[in-house]
C-alpha positions in Angstrom: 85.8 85.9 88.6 88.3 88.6 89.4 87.0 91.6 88.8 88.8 95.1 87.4 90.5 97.6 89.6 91.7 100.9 88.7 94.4 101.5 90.7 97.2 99.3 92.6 100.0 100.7 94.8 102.6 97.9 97.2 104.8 99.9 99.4 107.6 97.8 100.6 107.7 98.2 104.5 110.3 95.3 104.8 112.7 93.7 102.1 116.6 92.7 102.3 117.9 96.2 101.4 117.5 99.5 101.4 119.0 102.8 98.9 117.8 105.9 99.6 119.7 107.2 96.3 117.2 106.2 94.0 115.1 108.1 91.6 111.7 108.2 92.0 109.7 107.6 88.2 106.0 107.5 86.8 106.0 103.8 88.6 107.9 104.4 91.6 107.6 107.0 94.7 111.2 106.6 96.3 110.9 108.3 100.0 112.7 111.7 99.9 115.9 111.6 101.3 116.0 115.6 102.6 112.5 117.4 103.8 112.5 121.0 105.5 116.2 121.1 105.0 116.8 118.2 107.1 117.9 114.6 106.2 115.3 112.0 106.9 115.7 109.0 109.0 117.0 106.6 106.7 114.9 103.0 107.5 116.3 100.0 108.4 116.5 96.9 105.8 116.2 93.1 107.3 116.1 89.7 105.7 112.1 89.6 105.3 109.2 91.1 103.3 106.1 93.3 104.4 104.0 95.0 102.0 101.6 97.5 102.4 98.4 96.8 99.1 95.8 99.9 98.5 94.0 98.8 95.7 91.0 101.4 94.3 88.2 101.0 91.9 84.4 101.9 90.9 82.0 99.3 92.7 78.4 100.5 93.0 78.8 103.9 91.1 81.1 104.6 94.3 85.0 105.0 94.4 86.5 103.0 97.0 89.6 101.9 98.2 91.0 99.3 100.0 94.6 98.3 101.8 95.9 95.2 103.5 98.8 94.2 104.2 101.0 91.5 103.1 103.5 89.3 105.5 105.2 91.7 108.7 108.4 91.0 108.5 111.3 89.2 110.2 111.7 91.0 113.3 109.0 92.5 116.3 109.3 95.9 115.4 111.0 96.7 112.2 107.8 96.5 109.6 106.8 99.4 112.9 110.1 101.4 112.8 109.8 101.6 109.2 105.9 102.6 109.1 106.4 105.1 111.3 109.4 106.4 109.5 107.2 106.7 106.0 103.5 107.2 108.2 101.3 104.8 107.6 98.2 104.9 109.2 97.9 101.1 110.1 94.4 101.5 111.5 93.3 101.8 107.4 94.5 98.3 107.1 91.1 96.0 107.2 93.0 92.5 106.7 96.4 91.0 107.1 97.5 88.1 104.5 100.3 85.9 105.4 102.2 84.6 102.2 103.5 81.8 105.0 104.4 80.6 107.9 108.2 81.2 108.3 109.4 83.9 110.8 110.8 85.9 108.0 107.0 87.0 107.5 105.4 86.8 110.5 107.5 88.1 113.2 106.3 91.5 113.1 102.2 90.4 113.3 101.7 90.5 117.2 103.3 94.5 117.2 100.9 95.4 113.6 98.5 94.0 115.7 98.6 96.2 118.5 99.2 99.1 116.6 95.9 98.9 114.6 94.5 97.9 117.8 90.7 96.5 116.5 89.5 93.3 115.4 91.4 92.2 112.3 91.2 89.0 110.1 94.6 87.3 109.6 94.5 85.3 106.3 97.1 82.0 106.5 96.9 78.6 105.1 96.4 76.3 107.9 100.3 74.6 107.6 100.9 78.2 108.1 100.8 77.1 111.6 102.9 73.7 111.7 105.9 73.5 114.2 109.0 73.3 111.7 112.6 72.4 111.0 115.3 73.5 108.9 117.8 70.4 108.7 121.0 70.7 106.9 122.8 67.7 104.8 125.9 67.6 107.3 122.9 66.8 110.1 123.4 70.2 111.5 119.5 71.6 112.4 117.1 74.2 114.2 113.6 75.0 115.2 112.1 77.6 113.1 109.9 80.1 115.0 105.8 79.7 114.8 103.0 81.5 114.9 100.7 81.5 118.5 97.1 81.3 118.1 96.6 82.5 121.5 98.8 85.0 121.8 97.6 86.5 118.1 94.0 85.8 119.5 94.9 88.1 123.0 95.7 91.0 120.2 92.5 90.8 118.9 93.8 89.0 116.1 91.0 86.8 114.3 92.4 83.6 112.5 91.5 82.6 109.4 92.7 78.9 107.7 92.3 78.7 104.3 94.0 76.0 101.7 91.8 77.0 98.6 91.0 80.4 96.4 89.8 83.9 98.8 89.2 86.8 98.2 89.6 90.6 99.0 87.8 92.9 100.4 85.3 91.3 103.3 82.4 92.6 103.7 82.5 96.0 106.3 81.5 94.3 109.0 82.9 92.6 112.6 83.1 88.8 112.8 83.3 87.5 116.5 87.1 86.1 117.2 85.5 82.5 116.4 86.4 80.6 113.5 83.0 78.7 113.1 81.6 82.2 113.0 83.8 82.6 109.3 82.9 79.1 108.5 79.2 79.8 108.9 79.2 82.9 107.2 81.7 82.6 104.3 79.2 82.7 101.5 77.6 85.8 102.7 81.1 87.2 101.0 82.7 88.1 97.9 79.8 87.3 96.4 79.9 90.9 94.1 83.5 92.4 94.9 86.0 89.5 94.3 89.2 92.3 93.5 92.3 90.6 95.1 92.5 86.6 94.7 94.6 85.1 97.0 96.1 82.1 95.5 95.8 79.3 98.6 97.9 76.8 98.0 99.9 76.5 94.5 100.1 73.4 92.3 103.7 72.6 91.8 103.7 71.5 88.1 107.7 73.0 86.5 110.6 70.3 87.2 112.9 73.1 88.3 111.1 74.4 91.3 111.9 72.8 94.2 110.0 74.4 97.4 112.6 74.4 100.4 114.0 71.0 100.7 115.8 71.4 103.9 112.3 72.0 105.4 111.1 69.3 108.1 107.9 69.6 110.5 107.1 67.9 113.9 105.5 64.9 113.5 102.0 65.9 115.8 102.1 62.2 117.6 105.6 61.8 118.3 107.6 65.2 118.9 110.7 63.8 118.6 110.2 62.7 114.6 110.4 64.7 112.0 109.1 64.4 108.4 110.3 65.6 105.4 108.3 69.0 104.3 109.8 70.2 101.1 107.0 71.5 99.4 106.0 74.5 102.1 102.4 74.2 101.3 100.9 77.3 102.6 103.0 79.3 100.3 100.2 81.7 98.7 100.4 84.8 96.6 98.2 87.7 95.8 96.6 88.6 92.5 95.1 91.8 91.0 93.7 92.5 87.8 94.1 96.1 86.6 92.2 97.6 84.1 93.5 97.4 80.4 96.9 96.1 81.8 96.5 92.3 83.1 97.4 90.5 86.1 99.5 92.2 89.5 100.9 89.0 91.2 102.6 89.7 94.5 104.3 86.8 96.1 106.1 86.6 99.5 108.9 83.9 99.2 108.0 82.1 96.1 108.6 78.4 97.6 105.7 77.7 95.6 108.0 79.0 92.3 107.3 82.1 91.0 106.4 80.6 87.6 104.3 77.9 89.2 102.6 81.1 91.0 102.1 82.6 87.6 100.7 79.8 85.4 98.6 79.0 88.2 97.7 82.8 88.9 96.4 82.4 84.7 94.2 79.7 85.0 92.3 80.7 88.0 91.4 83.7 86.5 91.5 82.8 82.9 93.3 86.0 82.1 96.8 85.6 80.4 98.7 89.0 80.3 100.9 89.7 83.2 101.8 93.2 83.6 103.8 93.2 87.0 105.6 90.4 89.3 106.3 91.6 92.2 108.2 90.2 95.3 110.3 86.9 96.6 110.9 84.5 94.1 113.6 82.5 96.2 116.7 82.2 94.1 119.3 83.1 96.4 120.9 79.8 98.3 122.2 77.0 97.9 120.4 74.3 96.0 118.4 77.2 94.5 121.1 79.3 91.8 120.4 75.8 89.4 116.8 77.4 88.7 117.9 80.5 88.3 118.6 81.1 84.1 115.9 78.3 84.2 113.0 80.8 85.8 114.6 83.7 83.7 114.0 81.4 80.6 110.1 81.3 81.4 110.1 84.6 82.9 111.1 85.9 79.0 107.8 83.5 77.9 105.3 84.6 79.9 106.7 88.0 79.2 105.3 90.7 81.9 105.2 94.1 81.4 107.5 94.5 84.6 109.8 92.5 87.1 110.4 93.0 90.5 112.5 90.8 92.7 112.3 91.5 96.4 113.6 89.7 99.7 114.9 86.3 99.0 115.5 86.5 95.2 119.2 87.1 95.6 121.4 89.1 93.7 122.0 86.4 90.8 119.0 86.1 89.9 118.4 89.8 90.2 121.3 90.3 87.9 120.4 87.5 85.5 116.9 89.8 84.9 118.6 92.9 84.2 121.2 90.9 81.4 118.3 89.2 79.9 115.1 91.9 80.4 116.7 94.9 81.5 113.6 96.8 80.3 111.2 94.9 82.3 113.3 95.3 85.6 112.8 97.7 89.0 114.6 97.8 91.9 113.0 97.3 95.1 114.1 99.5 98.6 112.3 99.5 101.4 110.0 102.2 101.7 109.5 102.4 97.6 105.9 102.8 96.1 105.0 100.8 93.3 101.8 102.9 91.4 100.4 100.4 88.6 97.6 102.4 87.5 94.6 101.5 84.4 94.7 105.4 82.4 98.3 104.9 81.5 
Protein backbone atom coordinates (compact mmCIF):
# COMPACT_ATOMS: atom_id res chain seq x y z
CA UNK A 1 0.00 0.00 0.00
CA UNK A 2 1.18 3.52 -0.67
CA UNK A 3 0.47 5.48 1.79
CA UNK A 4 -0.70 9.52 1.86
CA UNK A 5 1.69 12.35 1.92
CA UNK A 6 1.05 15.91 2.49
CA UNK A 7 3.31 17.56 0.72
CA UNK A 8 5.55 16.99 -2.63
CA UNK A 9 8.16 19.38 -4.03
CA UNK A 10 10.89 18.11 -7.47
CA UNK A 11 13.30 20.81 -8.09
CA UNK A 12 14.90 20.28 -11.41
CA UNK A 13 18.73 20.40 -10.84
CA UNK A 14 19.41 19.11 -14.53
CA UNK A 15 17.04 19.12 -17.70
CA UNK A 16 17.73 20.24 -21.50
CA UNK A 17 16.97 23.94 -20.94
CA UNK A 18 17.01 26.65 -18.91
CA UNK A 19 14.72 30.39 -18.86
CA UNK A 20 15.24 32.45 -16.11
CA UNK A 21 12.33 34.72 -17.48
CA UNK A 22 9.64 32.76 -16.15
CA UNK A 23 7.03 33.60 -13.63
CA UNK A 24 6.95 31.92 -10.63
CA UNK A 25 2.92 30.72 -9.62
CA UNK A 26 1.03 28.87 -6.63
CA UNK A 27 2.81 25.51 -8.35
CA UNK A 28 6.00 26.75 -9.37
CA UNK A 29 9.14 28.62 -7.38
CA UNK A 30 11.11 29.97 -10.49
CA UNK A 31 14.77 31.05 -9.01
CA UNK A 32 14.92 34.90 -8.87
CA UNK A 33 16.80 36.28 -11.48
CA UNK A 34 18.08 39.63 -9.38
CA UNK A 35 18.82 39.36 -5.34
CA UNK A 36 20.54 42.40 -3.33
CA UNK A 37 20.53 44.35 -6.49
CA UNK A 38 22.71 41.99 -8.32
CA UNK A 39 21.91 39.50 -11.09
CA UNK A 40 22.26 35.92 -10.12
CA UNK A 41 24.37 33.37 -11.75
CA UNK A 42 22.27 32.08 -14.39
CA UNK A 43 22.67 27.88 -14.23
CA UNK A 44 23.76 25.93 -16.90
CA UNK A 45 21.18 23.54 -18.92
CA UNK A 46 22.62 19.97 -20.43
CA UNK A 47 20.97 17.19 -22.21
CA UNK A 48 20.04 15.07 -18.89
CA UNK A 49 17.67 15.10 -15.80
CA UNK A 50 18.45 15.38 -11.97
CA UNK A 51 15.75 15.95 -9.57
CA UNK A 52 15.91 16.88 -6.21
CA UNK A 53 12.16 14.92 -4.19
CA UNK A 54 11.25 16.35 -0.43
CA UNK A 55 8.29 14.74 0.21
CA UNK A 56 6.51 15.56 3.93
CA UNK A 57 3.70 13.94 5.89
CA UNK A 58 2.24 12.92 9.53
CA UNK A 59 3.72 9.36 10.47
CA UNK A 60 3.54 8.60 14.13
CA UNK A 61 1.73 11.81 15.31
CA UNK A 62 5.20 13.42 14.06
CA UNK A 63 5.83 15.67 10.95
CA UNK A 64 8.62 14.47 8.93
CA UNK A 65 10.19 15.04 5.83
CA UNK A 66 12.09 13.32 3.49
CA UNK A 67 14.36 14.13 0.19
CA UNK A 68 16.20 11.96 -2.34
CA UNK A 69 17.22 12.54 -5.31
CA UNK A 70 16.47 11.39 -8.63
CA UNK A 71 19.12 10.55 -11.61
CA UNK A 72 22.50 13.21 -11.58
CA UNK A 73 22.77 14.20 -14.62
CA UNK A 74 24.83 13.97 -17.81
CA UNK A 75 27.97 15.55 -16.94
CA UNK A 76 30.57 15.27 -13.57
CA UNK A 77 29.77 18.37 -12.15
CA UNK A 78 26.82 20.12 -13.58
CA UNK A 79 23.86 18.61 -11.23
CA UNK A 80 26.96 20.33 -8.53
CA UNK A 81 27.34 23.77 -10.37
CA UNK A 82 23.75 24.06 -10.42
CA UNK A 83 23.11 22.93 -6.58
CA UNK A 84 25.43 25.22 -5.53
CA UNK A 85 23.99 27.95 -7.63
CA UNK A 86 20.27 27.36 -5.92
CA UNK A 87 21.94 25.81 -2.29
CA UNK A 88 21.03 22.64 -1.69
CA UNK A 89 22.26 21.10 1.18
CA UNK A 90 23.06 17.55 -0.41
CA UNK A 91 23.95 16.12 2.98
CA UNK A 92 19.73 16.05 3.60
CA UNK A 93 19.56 13.73 0.78
CA UNK A 94 19.22 9.99 2.58
CA UNK A 95 18.94 7.98 -0.89
CA UNK A 96 19.74 8.36 -4.48
CA UNK A 97 17.33 6.56 -7.15
CA UNK A 98 18.57 6.01 -10.65
CA UNK A 99 15.60 6.03 -13.26
CA UNK A 100 18.57 4.07 -15.52
CA UNK A 101 21.60 3.26 -16.54
CA UNK A 102 22.46 5.69 -19.46
CA UNK A 103 25.07 8.41 -18.78
CA UNK A 104 22.50 11.07 -19.32
CA UNK A 105 21.58 10.17 -15.58
CA UNK A 106 24.32 8.94 -13.93
CA UNK A 107 27.26 10.94 -14.82
CA UNK A 108 27.03 13.22 -12.05
CA UNK A 109 26.66 10.27 -9.14
CA UNK A 110 30.46 9.80 -8.16
CA UNK A 111 30.78 14.09 -7.55
CA UNK A 112 26.83 13.94 -5.44
CA UNK A 113 28.61 11.33 -3.85
CA UNK A 114 31.48 13.09 -2.57
CA UNK A 115 29.61 15.98 -1.79
CA UNK A 116 27.22 14.32 0.70
CA UNK A 117 30.19 12.50 1.77
CA UNK A 118 28.45 9.52 4.15
CA UNK A 119 27.15 6.28 3.50
CA UNK A 120 24.33 6.47 0.89
CA UNK A 121 22.05 3.82 -0.76
CA UNK A 122 21.96 4.03 -4.60
CA UNK A 123 18.71 2.47 -5.82
CA UNK A 124 19.25 0.92 -9.74
CA UNK A 125 17.78 -2.01 -11.41
CA UNK A 126 20.43 -4.41 -11.80
CA UNK A 127 20.70 -3.89 -16.09
CA UNK A 128 21.31 -0.51 -14.73
CA UNK A 129 24.72 -1.80 -14.84
CA UNK A 130 25.03 -3.69 -18.29
CA UNK A 131 27.97 -2.58 -20.67
CA UNK A 132 25.88 -0.99 -23.68
CA UNK A 133 25.65 0.03 -27.33
CA UNK A 134 23.89 2.46 -29.32
CA UNK A 135 24.03 1.13 -33.04
CA UNK A 136 22.67 3.07 -35.82
CA UNK A 137 20.81 1.52 -39.16
CA UNK A 138 23.70 2.80 -41.57
CA UNK A 139 26.07 0.40 -39.06
CA UNK A 140 27.57 3.50 -37.64
CA UNK A 141 27.89 2.71 -33.45
CA UNK A 142 29.40 3.65 -29.95
CA UNK A 143 29.98 2.52 -26.39
CA UNK A 144 27.74 4.18 -24.04
CA UNK A 145 29.31 5.06 -20.67
CA UNK A 146 28.57 2.66 -17.47
CA UNK A 147 28.29 2.87 -14.14
CA UNK A 148 31.61 1.47 -11.72
CA UNK A 149 30.68 -0.49 -8.85
CA UNK A 150 34.06 0.05 -7.41
CA UNK A 151 34.60 3.29 -8.02
CA UNK A 152 30.84 4.24 -6.58
CA UNK A 153 31.72 1.73 -3.73
CA UNK A 154 35.33 3.87 -2.96
CA UNK A 155 32.73 7.00 -2.47
CA UNK A 156 30.93 5.38 0.01
CA UNK A 157 28.34 4.65 -2.29
CA UNK A 158 26.17 1.50 -1.17
CA UNK A 159 24.58 -0.48 -4.24
CA UNK A 160 21.35 -1.58 -4.29
CA UNK A 161 19.80 -3.96 -7.39
CA UNK A 162 16.40 -4.14 -7.52
CA UNK A 163 13.96 -5.41 -10.60
CA UNK A 164 10.67 -5.42 -8.57
CA UNK A 165 8.41 -2.76 -6.44
CA UNK A 166 10.61 -0.52 -3.39
CA UNK A 167 9.99 1.75 -1.49
CA UNK A 168 10.84 5.17 0.27
CA UNK A 169 12.06 6.18 3.04
CA UNK A 170 14.51 3.32 4.74
CA UNK A 171 14.63 3.02 7.90
CA UNK A 172 17.20 5.73 9.85
CA UNK A 173 19.76 3.61 10.07
CA UNK A 174 23.47 2.60 8.48
CA UNK A 175 23.68 -0.58 6.40
CA UNK A 176 27.32 -1.89 6.00
CA UNK A 177 28.53 -1.27 2.15
CA UNK A 178 27.51 -5.19 1.57
CA UNK A 179 24.73 -6.12 -0.45
CA UNK A 180 23.84 -9.38 1.41
CA UNK A 181 23.57 -7.07 4.41
CA UNK A 182 20.24 -5.33 2.29
CA UNK A 183 19.27 -8.79 1.25
CA UNK A 184 19.23 -10.08 4.79
CA UNK A 185 17.59 -7.25 6.16
CA UNK A 186 15.05 -6.04 3.52
CA UNK A 187 11.92 -7.08 5.43
CA UNK A 188 12.91 -5.18 8.49
CA UNK A 189 11.66 -2.12 6.03
CA UNK A 190 8.80 -0.39 4.74
CA UNK A 191 6.93 -2.40 6.64
CA UNK A 192 4.78 0.96 8.13
CA UNK A 193 6.02 4.02 5.87
CA UNK A 194 5.74 2.80 2.24
CA UNK A 195 5.40 6.86 0.78
CA UNK A 196 7.38 6.80 -2.53
CA UNK A 197 6.99 3.51 -4.70
CA UNK A 198 9.53 3.09 -7.06
CA UNK A 199 8.20 1.32 -10.04
CA UNK A 200 11.15 -1.44 -10.87
CA UNK A 201 10.83 -2.54 -13.95
CA UNK A 202 7.61 -1.55 -16.20
CA UNK A 203 5.49 -3.98 -18.21
CA UNK A 204 5.43 -2.78 -21.74
CA UNK A 205 1.75 -3.48 -22.70
CA UNK A 206 0.73 -0.06 -25.48
CA UNK A 207 1.75 -1.03 -29.32
CA UNK A 208 3.15 2.44 -29.71
CA UNK A 209 5.97 2.47 -27.21
CA UNK A 210 8.86 1.27 -28.42
CA UNK A 211 11.86 1.48 -25.60
CA UNK A 212 15.18 2.59 -27.49
CA UNK A 213 15.63 0.33 -30.39
CA UNK A 214 18.99 1.31 -31.32
CA UNK A 215 20.04 -0.02 -27.92
CA UNK A 216 22.58 -3.15 -27.91
CA UNK A 217 24.51 -4.65 -24.82
CA UNK A 218 27.74 -6.75 -24.56
CA UNK A 219 27.13 -10.18 -24.77
CA UNK A 220 28.93 -11.16 -21.04
CA UNK A 221 30.75 -14.52 -22.74
CA UNK A 222 31.82 -13.12 -25.91
CA UNK A 223 32.71 -9.17 -25.84
CA UNK A 224 32.81 -8.88 -29.24
CA UNK A 225 28.82 -9.73 -29.80
CA UNK A 226 26.27 -7.74 -29.22
CA UNK A 227 22.57 -8.46 -28.66
CA UNK A 228 19.75 -6.61 -29.40
CA UNK A 229 18.35 -4.56 -26.09
CA UNK A 230 15.43 -2.47 -27.12
CA UNK A 231 13.41 -2.69 -24.25
CA UNK A 232 15.97 -0.72 -21.60
CA UNK A 233 14.66 -2.74 -18.80
CA UNK A 234 15.83 -0.93 -15.73
CA UNK A 235 13.84 1.99 -16.78
CA UNK A 236 11.93 2.85 -13.40
CA UNK A 237 9.81 5.74 -12.17
CA UNK A 238 8.79 7.15 -8.95
CA UNK A 239 5.37 7.43 -7.49
CA UNK A 240 3.68 9.57 -4.75
CA UNK A 241 0.32 9.65 -3.58
CA UNK A 242 -0.75 13.14 -2.22
CA UNK A 243 -3.49 13.62 -0.11
CA UNK A 244 -6.98 14.31 -1.73
CA UNK A 245 -5.19 14.82 -5.13
CA UNK A 246 -3.98 11.28 -6.54
CA UNK A 247 -0.95 9.92 -7.94
CA UNK A 248 2.76 12.21 -8.44
CA UNK A 249 4.64 10.00 -11.11
CA UNK A 250 8.08 11.26 -11.86
CA UNK A 251 9.93 9.39 -14.58
CA UNK A 252 13.47 9.96 -15.88
CA UNK A 253 13.51 9.01 -19.63
CA UNK A 254 10.34 7.25 -20.17
CA UNK A 255 11.86 4.20 -22.37
CA UNK A 256 9.49 2.33 -20.43
CA UNK A 257 6.52 4.82 -22.10
CA UNK A 258 5.16 7.22 -20.14
CA UNK A 259 1.67 5.82 -20.48
CA UNK A 260 3.00 2.23 -19.85
CA UNK A 261 4.58 4.02 -16.61
CA UNK A 262 1.15 5.34 -15.77
CA UNK A 263 -1.25 2.39 -16.27
CA UNK A 264 1.22 0.42 -14.57
CA UNK A 265 1.86 3.21 -11.78
CA UNK A 266 -2.48 2.60 -11.32
CA UNK A 267 -2.47 -0.97 -10.74
CA UNK A 268 0.21 -1.25 -8.30
CA UNK A 269 -1.31 1.06 -6.20
CA UNK A 270 -4.89 0.59 -7.04
CA UNK A 271 -5.45 4.27 -7.09
CA UNK A 272 -6.69 5.83 -10.46
CA UNK A 273 -6.50 9.71 -10.38
CA UNK A 274 -3.33 11.22 -11.62
CA UNK A 275 -2.73 14.65 -10.60
CA UNK A 276 0.88 15.35 -11.94
CA UNK A 277 3.37 13.70 -14.64
CA UNK A 278 6.28 14.83 -14.35
CA UNK A 279 9.68 14.35 -16.28
CA UNK A 280 11.21 12.45 -19.62
CA UNK A 281 8.75 10.93 -21.64
CA UNK A 282 11.15 10.40 -24.73
CA UNK A 283 9.54 11.80 -27.81
CA UNK A 284 12.16 13.66 -29.26
CA UNK A 285 14.21 11.55 -32.14
CA UNK A 286 13.97 9.80 -34.64
CA UNK A 287 11.83 6.66 -34.71
CA UNK A 288 10.12 8.32 -31.72
CA UNK A 289 7.81 11.65 -33.28
CA UNK A 290 5.23 8.44 -34.65
CA UNK A 291 4.10 8.16 -30.89
CA UNK A 292 3.87 11.36 -30.33
CA UNK A 293 -0.21 12.51 -31.07
CA UNK A 294 -0.48 8.73 -30.17
CA UNK A 295 0.73 9.36 -26.19
CA UNK A 296 -1.09 12.84 -26.35
CA UNK A 297 -4.28 10.76 -27.33
CA UNK A 298 -3.96 8.66 -24.01
CA UNK A 299 -2.44 11.41 -22.17
CA UNK A 300 -6.16 13.31 -22.76
CA UNK A 301 -7.69 9.63 -21.25
CA UNK A 302 -6.01 9.20 -18.32
CA UNK A 303 -6.59 12.89 -17.88
CA UNK A 304 -4.02 14.37 -15.03
CA UNK A 305 -4.49 17.27 -13.30
CA UNK A 306 -1.01 18.54 -14.69
CA UNK A 307 1.73 17.73 -17.46
CA UNK A 308 5.16 18.26 -17.32
CA UNK A 309 7.65 17.23 -19.99
CA UNK A 310 11.25 17.49 -19.09
CA UNK A 311 14.72 16.30 -20.72
CA UNK A 312 14.11 14.11 -23.59
CA UNK A 313 10.43 14.87 -24.44
CA UNK A 314 11.36 17.20 -27.26
CA UNK A 315 9.75 20.15 -28.32
CA UNK A 316 6.99 18.31 -30.57
CA UNK A 317 5.70 16.59 -28.23
CA UNK A 318 5.88 19.54 -25.81
CA UNK A 319 4.06 21.51 -28.27
CA UNK A 320 1.49 18.87 -29.25
CA UNK A 321 0.50 19.15 -25.06
CA UNK A 322 -0.01 22.70 -25.11
CA UNK A 323 -2.40 22.50 -28.61
CA UNK A 324 -4.26 19.74 -27.15
CA UNK A 325 -4.21 20.36 -23.01
CA UNK A 326 -2.89 23.67 -22.72
CA UNK A 327 -4.50 23.90 -19.28
CA UNK A 328 -2.78 20.89 -17.98
CA UNK A 329 0.68 22.00 -19.16
CA UNK A 330 4.02 23.61 -17.15
CA UNK A 331 7.17 24.40 -18.32
CA UNK A 332 10.15 22.89 -16.89
CA UNK A 333 13.79 25.13 -16.35
CA UNK A 334 16.28 24.01 -14.44
CA UNK A 335 16.30 25.19 -11.09
CA UNK A 336 12.15 25.42 -11.03
CA UNK A 337 10.22 24.04 -7.88
CA UNK A 338 7.33 22.11 -8.47
CA UNK A 339 5.02 22.45 -4.90
CA UNK A 340 2.01 19.82 -5.21
CA UNK A 341 0.60 20.22 -1.88
CA UNK A 342 -2.84 18.17 -0.10
CA UNK A 343 -4.77 21.67 1.52
CA UNK A 344 -5.17 23.19 -1.91
Amino acid sequence: MLQEVDNVKITILVDNMTDMLLPSSPLVERPPMISNQKFNKPPIAEHGFSALLQISYVYKNEKLINKFLFDTGVSENGVIYNSDIFAINFRDIETIVLSHGHFDHFSGLVSVLKRINKPTKIIMHPDALLKRWIVFPNGNKAKMDTLNEKTIRDVNGIIVKESGLNYLPYEKKIMNNNAEDYEDNNSQYNNGNRRILITGEIPRITTFEKGFPLQYKEDIDESNLLIPDPLVKDDQALVMNLKNKGLVILSGCGHAGIINTIKYATKVTGIKKIFAVIGGFHLSGEGYERAISLTVNELKTIDPKYIIPCHCTGWKASNEIIKEMPQKYIQTSVGSTFVFNSFE
